[in-house]
C-alpha positions as CSV (number, residue, x, y, z in Angstrom):
1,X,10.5,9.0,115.4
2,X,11.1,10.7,119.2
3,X,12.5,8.3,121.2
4,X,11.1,9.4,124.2
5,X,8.0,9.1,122.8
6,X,9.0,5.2,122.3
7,X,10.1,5.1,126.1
8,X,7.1,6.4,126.8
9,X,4.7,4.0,125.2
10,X,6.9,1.4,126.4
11,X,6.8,2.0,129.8
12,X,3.1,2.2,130.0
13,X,2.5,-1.1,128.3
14,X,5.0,-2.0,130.8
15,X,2.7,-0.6,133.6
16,X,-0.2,-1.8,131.9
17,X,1.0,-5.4,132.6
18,X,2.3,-5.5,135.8
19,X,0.1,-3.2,137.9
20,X,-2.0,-4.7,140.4
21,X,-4.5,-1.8,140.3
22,X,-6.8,-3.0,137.4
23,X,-7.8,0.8,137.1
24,X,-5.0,2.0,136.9
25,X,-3.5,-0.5,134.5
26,X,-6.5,0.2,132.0
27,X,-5.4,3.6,132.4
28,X,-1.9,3.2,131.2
29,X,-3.0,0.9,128.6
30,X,-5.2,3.3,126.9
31,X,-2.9,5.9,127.1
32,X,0.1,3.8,125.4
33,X,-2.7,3.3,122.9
34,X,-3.8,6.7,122.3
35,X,0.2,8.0,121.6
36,X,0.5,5.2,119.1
37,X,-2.5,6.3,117.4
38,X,-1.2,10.1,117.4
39,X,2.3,9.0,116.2
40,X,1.6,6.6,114.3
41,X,3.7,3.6,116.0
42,X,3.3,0.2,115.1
43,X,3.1,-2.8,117.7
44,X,6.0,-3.7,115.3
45,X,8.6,-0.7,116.1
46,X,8.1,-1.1,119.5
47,X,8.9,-5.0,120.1
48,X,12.4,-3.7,118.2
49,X,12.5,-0.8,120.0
50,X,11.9,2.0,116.8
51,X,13.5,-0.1,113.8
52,X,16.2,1.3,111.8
53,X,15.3,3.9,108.6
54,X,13.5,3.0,106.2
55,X,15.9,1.9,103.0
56,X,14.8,2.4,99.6
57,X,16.0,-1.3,97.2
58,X,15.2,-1.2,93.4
59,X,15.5,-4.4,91.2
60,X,15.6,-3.6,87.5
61,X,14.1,-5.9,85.1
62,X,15.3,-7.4,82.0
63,X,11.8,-6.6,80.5
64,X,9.6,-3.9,80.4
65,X,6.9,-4.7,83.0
66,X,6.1,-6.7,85.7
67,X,3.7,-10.5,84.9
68,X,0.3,-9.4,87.2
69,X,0.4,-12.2,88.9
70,X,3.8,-11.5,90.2
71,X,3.1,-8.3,90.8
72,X,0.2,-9.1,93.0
73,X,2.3,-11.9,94.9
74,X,5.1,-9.7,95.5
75,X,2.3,-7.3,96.9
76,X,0.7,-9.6,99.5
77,X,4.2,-10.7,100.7
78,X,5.6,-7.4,101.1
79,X,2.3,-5.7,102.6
80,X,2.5,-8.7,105.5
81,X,6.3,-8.2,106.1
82,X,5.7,-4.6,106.6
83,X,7.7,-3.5,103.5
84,X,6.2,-1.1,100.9
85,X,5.9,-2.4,97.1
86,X,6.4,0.2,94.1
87,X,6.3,-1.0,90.3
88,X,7.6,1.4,87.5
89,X,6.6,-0.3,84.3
90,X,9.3,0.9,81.7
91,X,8.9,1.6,77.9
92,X,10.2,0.4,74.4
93,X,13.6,2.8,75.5
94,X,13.9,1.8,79.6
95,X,12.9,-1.6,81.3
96,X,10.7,-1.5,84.4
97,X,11.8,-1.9,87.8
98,X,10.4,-2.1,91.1
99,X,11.0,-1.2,94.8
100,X,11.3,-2.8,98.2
101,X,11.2,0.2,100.8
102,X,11.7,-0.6,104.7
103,X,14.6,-1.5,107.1
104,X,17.0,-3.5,105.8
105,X,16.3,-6.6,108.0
106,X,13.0,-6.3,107.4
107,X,13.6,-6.1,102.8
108,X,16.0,-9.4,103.4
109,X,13.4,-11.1,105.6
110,X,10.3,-10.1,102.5
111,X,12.8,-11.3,100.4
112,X,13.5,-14.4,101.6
113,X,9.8,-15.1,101.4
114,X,9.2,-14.4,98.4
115,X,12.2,-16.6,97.5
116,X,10.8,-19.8,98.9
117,X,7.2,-19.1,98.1
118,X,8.4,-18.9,94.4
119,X,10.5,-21.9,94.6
120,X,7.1,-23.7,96.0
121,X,5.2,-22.1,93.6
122,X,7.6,-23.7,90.7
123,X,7.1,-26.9,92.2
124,X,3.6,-27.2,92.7
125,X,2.9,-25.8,88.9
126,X,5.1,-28.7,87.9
127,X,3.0,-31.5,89.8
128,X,-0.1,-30.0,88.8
129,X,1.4,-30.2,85.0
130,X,2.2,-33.8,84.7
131,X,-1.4,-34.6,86.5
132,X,-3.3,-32.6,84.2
133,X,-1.7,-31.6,80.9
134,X,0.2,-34.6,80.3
135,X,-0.3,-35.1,76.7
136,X,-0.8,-30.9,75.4
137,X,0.3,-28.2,77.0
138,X,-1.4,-25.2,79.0
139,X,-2.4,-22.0,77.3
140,X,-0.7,-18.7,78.2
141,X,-4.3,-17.9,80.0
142,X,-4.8,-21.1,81.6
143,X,-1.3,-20.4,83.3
144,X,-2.2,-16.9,84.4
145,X,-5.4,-18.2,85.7
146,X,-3.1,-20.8,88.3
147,X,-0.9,-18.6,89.0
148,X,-3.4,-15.7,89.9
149,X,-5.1,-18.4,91.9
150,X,-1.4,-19.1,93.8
151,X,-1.4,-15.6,94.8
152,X,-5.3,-15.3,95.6
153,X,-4.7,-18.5,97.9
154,X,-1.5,-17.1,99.8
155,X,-3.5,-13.7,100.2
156,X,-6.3,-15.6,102.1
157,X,-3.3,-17.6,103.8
158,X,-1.9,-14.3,105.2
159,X,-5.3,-12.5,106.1
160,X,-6.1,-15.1,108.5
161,X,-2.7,-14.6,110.0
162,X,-3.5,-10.9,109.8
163,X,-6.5,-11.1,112.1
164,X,-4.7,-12.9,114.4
165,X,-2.3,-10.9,114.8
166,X,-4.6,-7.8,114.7
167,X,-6.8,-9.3,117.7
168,X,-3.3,-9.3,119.4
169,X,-2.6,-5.8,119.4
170,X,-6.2,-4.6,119.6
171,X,-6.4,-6.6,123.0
172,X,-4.3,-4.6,124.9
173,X,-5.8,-1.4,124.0
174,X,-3.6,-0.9,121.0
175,X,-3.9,0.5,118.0
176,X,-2.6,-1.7,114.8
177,X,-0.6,0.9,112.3
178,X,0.9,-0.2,109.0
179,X,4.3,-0.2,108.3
180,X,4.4,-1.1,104.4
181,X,2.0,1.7,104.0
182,X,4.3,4.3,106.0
183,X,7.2,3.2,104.2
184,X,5.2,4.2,100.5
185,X,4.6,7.2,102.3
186,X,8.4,7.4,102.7
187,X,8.9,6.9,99.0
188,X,6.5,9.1,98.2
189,X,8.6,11.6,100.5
190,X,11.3,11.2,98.6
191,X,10.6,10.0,95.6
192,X,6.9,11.7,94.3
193,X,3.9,10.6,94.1
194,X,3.2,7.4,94.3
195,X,0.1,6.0,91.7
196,X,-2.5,3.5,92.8
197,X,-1.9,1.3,90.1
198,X,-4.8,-0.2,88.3
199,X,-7.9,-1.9,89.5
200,X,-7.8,-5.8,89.3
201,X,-11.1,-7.1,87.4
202,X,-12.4,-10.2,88.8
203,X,-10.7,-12.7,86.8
204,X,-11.3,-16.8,86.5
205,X,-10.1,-18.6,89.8
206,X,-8.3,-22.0,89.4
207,X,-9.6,-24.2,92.1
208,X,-5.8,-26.0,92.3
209,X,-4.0,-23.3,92.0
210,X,-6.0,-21.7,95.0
211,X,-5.0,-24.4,97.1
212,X,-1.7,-24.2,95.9
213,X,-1.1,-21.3,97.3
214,X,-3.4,-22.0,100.8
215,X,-1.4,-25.0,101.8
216,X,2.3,-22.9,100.6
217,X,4.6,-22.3,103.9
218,X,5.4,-19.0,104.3
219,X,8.8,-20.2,106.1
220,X,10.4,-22.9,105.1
221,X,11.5,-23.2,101.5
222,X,12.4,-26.5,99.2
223,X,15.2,-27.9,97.2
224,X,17.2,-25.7,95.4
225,X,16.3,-27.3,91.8
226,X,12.8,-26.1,92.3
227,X,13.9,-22.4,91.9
228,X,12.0,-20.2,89.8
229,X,13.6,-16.7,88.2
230,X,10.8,-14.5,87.8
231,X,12.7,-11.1,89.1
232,X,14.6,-10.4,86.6
């Protein structure tokens, strides 16, 4: 990205907020907004002043895909921390990996996240096990079901952050551009087409494995013990 295109934008925000001339400051701010929009600049690059290349991470996995549920977790977490999210399922001769694409701070911070939210997730399974399956044990599908319902209550977690944080930028005339999708476009770049993946049927919802998920914090992990391996 032109850094003087950054400047720029910067310093009409920059005008935008401090100009007596109410005029003149809408002026400014819809100019800002209308080069953001051109070049496809995010509210994000500017607080950091254009953020550093985008960095292509794979993690390979000991298996040959990818649980759905974690796939769609991994999705939600990485889409809200600006980081683009690839799967390669593999075969009977290769294993599948995956792909965190972004900056570098931003890939540690998605996986930190991701980390604690899984660690929560582990722990919350386990007290919703010894409330309701105390004498048999969950099915394979009654577990996909919770832990679909984990992920489906973190999404709904994170869009009402979203639109928060939407109404933000859109206030001062801004226009909200995202980064996870520019960095698949990166891959893409680099790497070749990307595919959509499949389309999720609607699937059972697990009413405590929904709330699970809603009342999960996003920042602050647990005790160590409560880690759960699910990335390799």
């Amino acid at each position: 990205m032109d850094k003087k295109v950054i400047d720029k934008i910067v310093k009409l925000m920059a005008l935008a907020d401090n100009n007596p001339n109410a005029q003149e400051a809408q002026s400014a701010k819809e100019m800002a907004g209308r080069l953001m929009a051109k070049y496809d600049i995010s509210i994000q690059m500017l607080s950091d002043n254009e953020k550093a290349p985008f960095e292509i991470d794979p993690v390979v996995l000991k298996r040959k895909s990818l649980r759905g549920f974690d796939t769609m977790l991994y999705k939600i977490i990485s889409d809200f921390n600006g980081v683009g999210y690839i799967v390669q399922n593999g075969n009977k001769y290769i294993n599948a990996k995956y792909y965190f694409i972004g900056s570098r701070s931003d890939i540690e911070a998605n996986q930190y996240m991701i980390d604690i939210i899984l660690r929560q997730r582990s722990s919350k399974w386990k007290e919703y096990l010894k409330l309701y399956f105390q004498v048999i044990k969950p099915t394979g599908k009654e577990k996909g079901i919770w832990m679909r319902s984990f992920a489906y209550g973190i999404g709904v977690k994170i869009a009402e952050i979203n639109q928060i944080r939407t109404a933000a930028v859109e206030e001062r005339g801004l226009v909200p551009v995202s980064r996870a999708k520019q960095a698949v476009a990166f891959f893409a770049e680099k790497q070749g087409p990307v595919g959509t993946g499949k389309k999720r049927k609607k699937s059972e919802m697990d009413y405590h494995g929904y709330q699970a998920g809603k009342s999960a914090n996003l920042n602050k992990g647990i005790k160590s013990e409560a880690t759960e391996q699910v990335t390799q």
